[in-house]
NUMAR-306107 format. One record per residue (C-alpha): residue in three letters; chain; x, y, z. Coordinates in steps of 0.05 Angstrom, whole numbers, plus 5000, padded with zeros to 4 digits. Example, Ala and Ser with C-alpha at 12.3 -4.5 7.8 and 13.67 -1.06 7.14 Angstrom:
BEGIN
<lodo ALA,A,<5246,4910,5156>>
<lodo SER,A,<5273,4979,5143>>
//
This chain:
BEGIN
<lodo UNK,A,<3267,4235,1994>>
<lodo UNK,A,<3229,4232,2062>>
<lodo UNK,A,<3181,4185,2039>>
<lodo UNK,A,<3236,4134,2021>>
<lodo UNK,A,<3271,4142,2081>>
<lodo UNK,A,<3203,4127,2115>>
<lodo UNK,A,<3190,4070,2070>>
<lodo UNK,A,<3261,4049,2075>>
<lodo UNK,A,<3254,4047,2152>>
<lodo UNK,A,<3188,4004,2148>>
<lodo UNK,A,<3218,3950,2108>>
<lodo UNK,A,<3278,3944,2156>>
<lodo UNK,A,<3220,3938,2205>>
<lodo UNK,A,<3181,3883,2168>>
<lodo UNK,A,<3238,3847,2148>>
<lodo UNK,A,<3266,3831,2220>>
<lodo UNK,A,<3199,3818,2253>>
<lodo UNK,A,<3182,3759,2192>>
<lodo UNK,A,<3245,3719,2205>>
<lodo UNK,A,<3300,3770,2183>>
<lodo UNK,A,<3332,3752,2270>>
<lodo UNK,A,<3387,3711,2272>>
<lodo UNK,A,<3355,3632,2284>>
<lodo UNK,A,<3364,3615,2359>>
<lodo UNK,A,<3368,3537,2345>>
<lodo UNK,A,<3438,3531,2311>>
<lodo UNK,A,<3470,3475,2339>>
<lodo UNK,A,<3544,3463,2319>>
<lodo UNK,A,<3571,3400,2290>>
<lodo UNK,A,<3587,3342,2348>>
<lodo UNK,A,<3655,3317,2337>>
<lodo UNK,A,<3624,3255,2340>>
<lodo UNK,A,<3585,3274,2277>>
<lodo UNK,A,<3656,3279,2240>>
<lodo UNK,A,<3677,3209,2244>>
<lodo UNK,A,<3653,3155,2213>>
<lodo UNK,A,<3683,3091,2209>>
<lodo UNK,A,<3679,3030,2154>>
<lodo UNK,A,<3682,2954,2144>>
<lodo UNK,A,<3721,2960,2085>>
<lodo UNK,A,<3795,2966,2064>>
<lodo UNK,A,<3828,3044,2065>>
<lodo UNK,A,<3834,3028,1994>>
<lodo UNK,A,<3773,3010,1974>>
<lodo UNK,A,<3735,3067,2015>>
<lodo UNK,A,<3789,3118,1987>>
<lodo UNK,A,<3768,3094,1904>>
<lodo UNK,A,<3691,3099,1940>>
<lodo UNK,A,<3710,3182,1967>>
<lodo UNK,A,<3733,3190,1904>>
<lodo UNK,A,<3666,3167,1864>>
<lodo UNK,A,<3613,3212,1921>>
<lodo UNK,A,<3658,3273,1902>>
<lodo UNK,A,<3657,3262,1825>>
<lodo UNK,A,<3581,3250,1825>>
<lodo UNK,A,<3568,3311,1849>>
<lodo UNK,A,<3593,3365,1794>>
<lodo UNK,A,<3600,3427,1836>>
<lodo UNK,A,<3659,3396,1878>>
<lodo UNK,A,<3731,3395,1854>>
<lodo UNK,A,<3776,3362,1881>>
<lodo UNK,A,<3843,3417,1903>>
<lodo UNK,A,<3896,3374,1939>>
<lodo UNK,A,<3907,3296,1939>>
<lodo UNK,A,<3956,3271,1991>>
<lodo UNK,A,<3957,3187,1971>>
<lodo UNK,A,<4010,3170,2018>>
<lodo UNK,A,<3968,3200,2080>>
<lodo UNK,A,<3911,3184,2049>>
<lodo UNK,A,<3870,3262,2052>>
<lodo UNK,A,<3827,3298,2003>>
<lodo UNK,A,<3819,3377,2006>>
<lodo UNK,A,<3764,3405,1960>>
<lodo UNK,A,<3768,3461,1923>>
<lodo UNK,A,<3702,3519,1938>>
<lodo UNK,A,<3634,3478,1929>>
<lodo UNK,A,<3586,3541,1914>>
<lodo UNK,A,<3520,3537,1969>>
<lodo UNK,A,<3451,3580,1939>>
<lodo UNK,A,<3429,3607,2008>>
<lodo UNK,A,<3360,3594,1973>>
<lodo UNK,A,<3371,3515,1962>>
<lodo UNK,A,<3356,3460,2000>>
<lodo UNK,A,<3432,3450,2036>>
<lodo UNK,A,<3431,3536,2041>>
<lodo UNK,A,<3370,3539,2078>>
<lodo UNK,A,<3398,3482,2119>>
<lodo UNK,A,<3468,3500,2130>>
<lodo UNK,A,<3453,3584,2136>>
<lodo UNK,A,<3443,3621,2194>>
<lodo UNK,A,<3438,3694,2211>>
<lodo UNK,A,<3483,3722,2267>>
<lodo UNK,A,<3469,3787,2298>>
<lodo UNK,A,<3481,3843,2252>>
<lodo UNK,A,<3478,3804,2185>>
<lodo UNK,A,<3416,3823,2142>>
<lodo UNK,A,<3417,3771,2094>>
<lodo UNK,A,<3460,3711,2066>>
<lodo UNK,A,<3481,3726,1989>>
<lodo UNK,A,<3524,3671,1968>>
<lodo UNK,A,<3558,3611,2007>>
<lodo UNK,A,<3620,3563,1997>>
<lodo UNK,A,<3651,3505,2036>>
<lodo UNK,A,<3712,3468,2035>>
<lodo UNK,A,<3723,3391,2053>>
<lodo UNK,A,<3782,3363,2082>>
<lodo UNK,A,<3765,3286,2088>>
<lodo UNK,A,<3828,3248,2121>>
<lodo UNK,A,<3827,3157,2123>>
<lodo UNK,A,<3857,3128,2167>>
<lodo UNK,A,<3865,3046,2168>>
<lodo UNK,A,<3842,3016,2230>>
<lodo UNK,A,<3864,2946,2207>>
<lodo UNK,A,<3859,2909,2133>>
<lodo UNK,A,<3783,2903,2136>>
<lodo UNK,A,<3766,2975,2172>>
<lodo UNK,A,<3774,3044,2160>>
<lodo UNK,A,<3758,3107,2199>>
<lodo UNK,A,<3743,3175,2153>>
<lodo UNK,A,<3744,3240,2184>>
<lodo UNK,A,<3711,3297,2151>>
<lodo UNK,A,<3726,3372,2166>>
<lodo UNK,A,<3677,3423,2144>>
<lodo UNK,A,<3700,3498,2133>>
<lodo UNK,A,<3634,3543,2111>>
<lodo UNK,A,<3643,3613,2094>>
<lodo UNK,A,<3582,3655,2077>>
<lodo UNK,A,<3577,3732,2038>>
<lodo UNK,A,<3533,3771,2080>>
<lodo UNK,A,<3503,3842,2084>>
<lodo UNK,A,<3521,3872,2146>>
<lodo UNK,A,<3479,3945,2147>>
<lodo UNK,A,<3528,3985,2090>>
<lodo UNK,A,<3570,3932,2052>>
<lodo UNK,A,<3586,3856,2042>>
<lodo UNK,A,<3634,3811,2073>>
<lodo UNK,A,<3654,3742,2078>>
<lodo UNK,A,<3648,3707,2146>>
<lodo UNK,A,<3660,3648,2166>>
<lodo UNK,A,<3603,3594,2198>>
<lodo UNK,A,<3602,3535,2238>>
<lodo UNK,A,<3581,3474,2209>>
<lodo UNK,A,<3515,3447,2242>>
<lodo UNK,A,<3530,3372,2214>>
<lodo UNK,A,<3481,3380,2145>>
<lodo UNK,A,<3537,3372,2098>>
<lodo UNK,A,<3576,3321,2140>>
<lodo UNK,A,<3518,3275,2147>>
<lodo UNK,A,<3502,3278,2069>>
<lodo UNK,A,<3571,3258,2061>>
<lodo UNK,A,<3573,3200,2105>>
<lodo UNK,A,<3507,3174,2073>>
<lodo UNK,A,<3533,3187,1997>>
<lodo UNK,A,<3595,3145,2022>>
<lodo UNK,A,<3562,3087,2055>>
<lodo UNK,A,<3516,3079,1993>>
<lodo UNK,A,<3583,3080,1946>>
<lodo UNK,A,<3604,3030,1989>>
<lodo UNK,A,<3546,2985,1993>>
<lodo UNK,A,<3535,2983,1916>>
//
């Protein structure tokens, strides 16, 4: 029983001094970074929100509100060992590792005039972590990743 408490110990050891810290470069999301506006009718760029989300088949679309023109997603699943969890992830202080991830989009239009259209984007992460003796869900900043593959998906739906 000693010997795996001594083993136990090491690997807590090894673990945090190759990469288990928290990462010290996390920058949040500018609000900047959440806008994004379009030469195109609200219309048009609403039928193009419409086609990004459907392509990908891990988002579902929750809530639909036409008349203000705003999208809520239902939970898009994140593998903290994919491409988007390795880029949207971060340890804080205290959380061992990342075991599963989900976000939620709330994308809003608003017409700027009959040939333009501003889209805001709002980006809620929540991540299931390890903290020393159990798991729990927190909830995360968004450093931008997901925002800006958005905004490119949607200006290529738009440019097609």
């Amino acid at each position: 029983m000693r010997k795996l408490a001594v083993i136990y110990t090491i690997s807590i050891i090894l673990y945090i001094s190759c990469g288990g810290a928290p990462k010290e470069d996390f920058v949040p999301v500018k609000p900047q970074d959440k806008v994004m506006e379009y030469p195109y009718p609200a219309e048009e760029v609403w039928k193009a929100i419409h086609v990004v989300l459907a392509k990908d088949d891990k988002i579902d679309i929750g809530d639909t509100d036409s008349d203000n023109m705003i999208i809520r997603t239902l939970a898009v699943p994140i593998d903290p060992d994919s491409e988007m969890g390795k880029a949207v992830f971060f340890r804080e202080s205290g959380e061992f590792f990342v075991h599963l991830g989900k976000y939620f989009l709330t994308i809003t239009l608003k017409s700027v005039s009959e040939i333009s259209t501003t889209v805001y984007i709002e980006v809620e992460i929540s991540k299931k972590v390890r903290s020393y003796r159990y798991f729990k869900w927190n909830p995360q900043q968004s450093n931008g990743y997901i925002e800006k593959k958005f905004f490119n998906d949607l200006s290529k739906a738009l440019n097609q």
